[in-house]
C-alpha positions as CSV (number, residue, x, y, z in Angstrom):
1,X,94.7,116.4,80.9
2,X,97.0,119.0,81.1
3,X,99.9,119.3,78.7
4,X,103.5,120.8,80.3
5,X,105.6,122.9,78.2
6,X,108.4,119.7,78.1
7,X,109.7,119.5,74.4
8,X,109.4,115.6,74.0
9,X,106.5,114.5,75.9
10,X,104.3,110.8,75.6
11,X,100.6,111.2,76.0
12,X,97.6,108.9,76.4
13,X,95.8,109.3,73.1
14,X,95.3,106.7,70.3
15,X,94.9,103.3,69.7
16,X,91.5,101.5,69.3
17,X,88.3,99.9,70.7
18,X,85.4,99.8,69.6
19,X,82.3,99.5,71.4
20,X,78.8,99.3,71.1
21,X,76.7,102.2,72.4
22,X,73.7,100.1,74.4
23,X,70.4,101.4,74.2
24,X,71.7,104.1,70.8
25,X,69.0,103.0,68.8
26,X,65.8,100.3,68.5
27,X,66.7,96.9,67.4
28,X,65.3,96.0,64.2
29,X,63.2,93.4,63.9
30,X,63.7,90.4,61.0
31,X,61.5,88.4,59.2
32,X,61.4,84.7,60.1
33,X,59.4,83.1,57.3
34,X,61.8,80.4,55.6
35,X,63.5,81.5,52.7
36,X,65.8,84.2,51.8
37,X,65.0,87.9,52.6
38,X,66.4,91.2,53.3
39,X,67.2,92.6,56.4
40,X,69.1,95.3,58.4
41,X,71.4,95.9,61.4
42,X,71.7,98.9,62.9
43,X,73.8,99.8,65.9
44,X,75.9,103.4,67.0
45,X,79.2,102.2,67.6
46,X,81.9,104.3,69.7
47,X,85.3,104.7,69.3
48,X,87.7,105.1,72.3
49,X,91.0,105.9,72.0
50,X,94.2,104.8,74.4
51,X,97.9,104.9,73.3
52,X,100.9,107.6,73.0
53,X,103.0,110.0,70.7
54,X,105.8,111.8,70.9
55,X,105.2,115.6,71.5
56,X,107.5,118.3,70.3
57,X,107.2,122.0,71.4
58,X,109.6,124.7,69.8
59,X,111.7,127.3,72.1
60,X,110.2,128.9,73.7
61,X,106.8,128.1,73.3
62,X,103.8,130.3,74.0
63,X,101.0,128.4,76.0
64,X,98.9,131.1,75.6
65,X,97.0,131.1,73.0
66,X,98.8,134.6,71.8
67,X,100.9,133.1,68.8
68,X,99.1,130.1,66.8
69,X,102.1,127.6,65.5
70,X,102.3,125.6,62.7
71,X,101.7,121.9,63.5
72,X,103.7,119.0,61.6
73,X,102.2,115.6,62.4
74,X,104.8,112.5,61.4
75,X,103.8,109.0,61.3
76,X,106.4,106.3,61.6
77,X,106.8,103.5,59.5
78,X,105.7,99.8,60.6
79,X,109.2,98.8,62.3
80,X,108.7,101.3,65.0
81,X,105.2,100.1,65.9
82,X,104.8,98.6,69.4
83,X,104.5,99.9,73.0
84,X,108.1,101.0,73.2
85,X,107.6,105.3,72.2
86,X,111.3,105.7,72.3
87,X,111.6,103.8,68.9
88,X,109.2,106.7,67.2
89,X,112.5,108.5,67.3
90,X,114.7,106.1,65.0
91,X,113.8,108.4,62.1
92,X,112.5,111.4,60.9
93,X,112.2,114.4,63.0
94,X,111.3,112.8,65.9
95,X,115.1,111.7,65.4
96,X,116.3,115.1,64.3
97,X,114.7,116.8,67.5
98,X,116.4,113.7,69.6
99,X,119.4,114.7,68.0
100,X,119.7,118.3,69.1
101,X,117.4,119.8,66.0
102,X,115.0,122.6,66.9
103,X,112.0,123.1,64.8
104,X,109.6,126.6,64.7
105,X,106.4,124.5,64.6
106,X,104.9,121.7,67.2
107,X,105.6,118.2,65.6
108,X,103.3,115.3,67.1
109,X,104.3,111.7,66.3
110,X,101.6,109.2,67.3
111,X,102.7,105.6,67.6
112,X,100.5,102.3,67.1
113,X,101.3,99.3,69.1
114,X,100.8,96.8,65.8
115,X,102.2,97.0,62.0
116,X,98.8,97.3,60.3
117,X,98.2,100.9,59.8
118,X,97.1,104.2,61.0
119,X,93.4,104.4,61.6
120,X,92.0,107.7,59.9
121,X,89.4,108.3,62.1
122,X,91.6,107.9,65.1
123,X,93.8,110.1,63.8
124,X,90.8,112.6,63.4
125,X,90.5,112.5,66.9
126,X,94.0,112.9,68.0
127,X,93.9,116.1,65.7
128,X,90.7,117.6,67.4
129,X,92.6,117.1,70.8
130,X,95.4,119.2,69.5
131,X,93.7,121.8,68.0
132,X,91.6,122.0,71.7
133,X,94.6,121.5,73.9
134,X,97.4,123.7,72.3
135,X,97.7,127.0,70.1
136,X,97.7,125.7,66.9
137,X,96.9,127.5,63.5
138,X,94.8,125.6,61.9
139,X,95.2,126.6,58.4
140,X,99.0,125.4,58.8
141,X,98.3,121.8,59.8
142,X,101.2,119.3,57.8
143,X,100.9,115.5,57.6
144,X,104.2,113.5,56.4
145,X,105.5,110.1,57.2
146,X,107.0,107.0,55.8
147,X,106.8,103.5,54.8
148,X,103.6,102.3,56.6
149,X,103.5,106.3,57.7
150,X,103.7,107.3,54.1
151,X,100.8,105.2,53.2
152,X,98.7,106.7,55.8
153,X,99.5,109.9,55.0
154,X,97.7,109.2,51.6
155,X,95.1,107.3,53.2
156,X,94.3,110.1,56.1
157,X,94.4,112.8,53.4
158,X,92.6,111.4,50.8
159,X,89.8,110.8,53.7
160,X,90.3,114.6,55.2
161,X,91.8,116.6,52.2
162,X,90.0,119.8,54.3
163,X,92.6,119.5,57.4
164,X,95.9,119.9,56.1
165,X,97.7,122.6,54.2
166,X,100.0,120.1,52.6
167,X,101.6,116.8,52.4
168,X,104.7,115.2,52.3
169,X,104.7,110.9,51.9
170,X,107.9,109.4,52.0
171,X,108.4,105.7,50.4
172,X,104.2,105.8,50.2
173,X,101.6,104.8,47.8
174,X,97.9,104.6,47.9
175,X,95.0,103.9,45.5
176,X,94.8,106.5,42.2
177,X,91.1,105.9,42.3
178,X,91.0,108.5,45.2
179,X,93.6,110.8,43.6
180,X,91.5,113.6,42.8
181,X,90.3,113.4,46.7
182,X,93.8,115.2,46.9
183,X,93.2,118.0,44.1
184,X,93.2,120.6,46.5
185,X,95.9,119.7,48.7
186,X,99.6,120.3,47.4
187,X,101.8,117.1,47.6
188,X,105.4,116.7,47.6
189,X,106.4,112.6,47.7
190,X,109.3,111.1,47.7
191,X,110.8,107.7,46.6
192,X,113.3,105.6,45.8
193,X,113.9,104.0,42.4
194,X,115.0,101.0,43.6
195,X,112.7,100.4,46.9
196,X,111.5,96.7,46.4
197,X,109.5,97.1,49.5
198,X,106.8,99.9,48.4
199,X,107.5,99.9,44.6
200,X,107.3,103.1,43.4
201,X,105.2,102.8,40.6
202,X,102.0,103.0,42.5
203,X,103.5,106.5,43.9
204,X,104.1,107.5,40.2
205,X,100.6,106.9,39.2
206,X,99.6,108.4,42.3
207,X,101.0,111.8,41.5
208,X,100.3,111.8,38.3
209,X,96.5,111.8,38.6
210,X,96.5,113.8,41.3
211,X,97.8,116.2,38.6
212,X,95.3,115.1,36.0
213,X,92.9,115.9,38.5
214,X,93.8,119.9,38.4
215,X,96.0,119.0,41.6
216,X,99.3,119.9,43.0
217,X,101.3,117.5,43.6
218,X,105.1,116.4,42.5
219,X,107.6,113.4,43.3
220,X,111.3,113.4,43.6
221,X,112.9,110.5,42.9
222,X,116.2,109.2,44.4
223,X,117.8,107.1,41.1
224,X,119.9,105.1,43.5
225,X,118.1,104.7,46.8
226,X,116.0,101.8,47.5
227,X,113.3,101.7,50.7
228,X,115.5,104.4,52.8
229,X,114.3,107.3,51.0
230,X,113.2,109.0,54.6
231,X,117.0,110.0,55.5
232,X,118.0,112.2,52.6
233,X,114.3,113.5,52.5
234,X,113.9,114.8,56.3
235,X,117.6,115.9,56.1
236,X,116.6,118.8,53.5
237,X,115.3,121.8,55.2
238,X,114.2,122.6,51.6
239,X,110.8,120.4,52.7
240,X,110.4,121.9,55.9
241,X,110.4,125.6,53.8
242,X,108.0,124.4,51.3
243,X,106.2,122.8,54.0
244,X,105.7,126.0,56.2
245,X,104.9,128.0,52.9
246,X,101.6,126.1,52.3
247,X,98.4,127.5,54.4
248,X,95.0,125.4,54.2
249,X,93.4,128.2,52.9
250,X,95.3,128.7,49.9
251,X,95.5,125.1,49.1
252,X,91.9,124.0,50.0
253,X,89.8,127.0,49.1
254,X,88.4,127.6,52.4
């Protein structure tokens, strides 16, 4: 498929089947004597992928392949899940660009059509179709979201700490059992004290070992915000520096 240099632009990309590859491997056969036994099942599974995002591409954008650009991927939060794309853009800088912003880097925003997450692995893939399609740097890759998107940025991160540069949760959590997965991955987060939706104690513990760890990784805190900490956050183009500061080679070792 061939991308066009439009600056907002829906593409058919993830979402998730999952089917069995026939014929992938021999079956295994079981014991039938009565009683209990062990026994194994084995079968290559596929994934294929089917859905959209938002696509952003700065001014004048080089198709080339002569200037790599930073790439900001933004997952939404579980209210704008569904089949409509247009709602990707009620926040965030999907908003920002729909509002007249321009950004120096391509910003993807994938959407999933149900309120139960992002799927790592199918995220994996929508980020090896980037990096093949368009001229990306891939030592300046940047994963943020909120809410729901917050969480997955955690989850996505913790599972692929070697693709991004840095990271940027909004109103997220995740389990501090995986925290030093993120060692080598700098982490700003933010939250509000008051969100009753993702507590932000779970955030707080998050961080911290992710520092324990040897990591770097810091939250701001909004004293009187509750859930809505996305606004104030995406308005600061103090995250976007930061952001565009961090290279995957600094912050991963590689």
């Amino acid at each position: 498929m061939r991308l066009s240099d439009e600056r907002s632009l829906a593409m058919i990309f993830a979402g998730a089947l999952l089917a069995a590859c026939a014929g992938c491997s021999e079956r295994t056969a079981w014991g039938t004597d009565p009683g209990q036994h062990a026994a194994r099942f084995e079968k290559t599974l596929r994934i294929n992928a089917d859905s959209r995002f938002q696509l952003y591409l700065p001014d004048n954008f080089d198709a080339s392949g002569h200037t790599r650009y930073p790439l900001m991927i933004f997952l939404h939060g579980s209210g704008e899940s569904g089949t409509d794309l247009d709602r990707v853009k009620v926040h965030g800088p999907p908003r920002l660009v729909a509002e007249g912003k321009r950004f120096p880097f391509i910003l993807v925003s994938p959407q999933v059509p149900t309120p139960t997450g992002f799927e790592p692995r199918l995220l994996d893939a929508l980020l090896d179709e980037l990096l093949a399609q368009l001229p990306v740097d891939p030592d300046r890759v940047y994963l943020t979201g909120l809410s729901m998107g917050g969480i997955g940025t955690y989850a996505w991160a913790s599972a692929r700490p070697d693709r991004f540069a840095a990271i940027a949760p909004v109103c997220g959590e995740w389990l501090s059992v995986d925290a030093c997965d993120l060692k080598r991955v700098p982490v700003w987060a933010f939250h509000g004290e008051k969100d009753e939706v993702v507590p932000i104690g779970a955030d707080k513990l998050l961080v911290d070992k992710i520092n324990a760890c040897g990591g770097n990784a810091r939250l701001t805190v909004y004293p009187d915000a509750g859930h809505d900490a996305w606004t104030e956050t995406y308005a600061n183009p103090a995250l976007y520096e930061w952001l565009l500061s961090q290279r995957r080679s600094r912050a991963t070792g590689h």
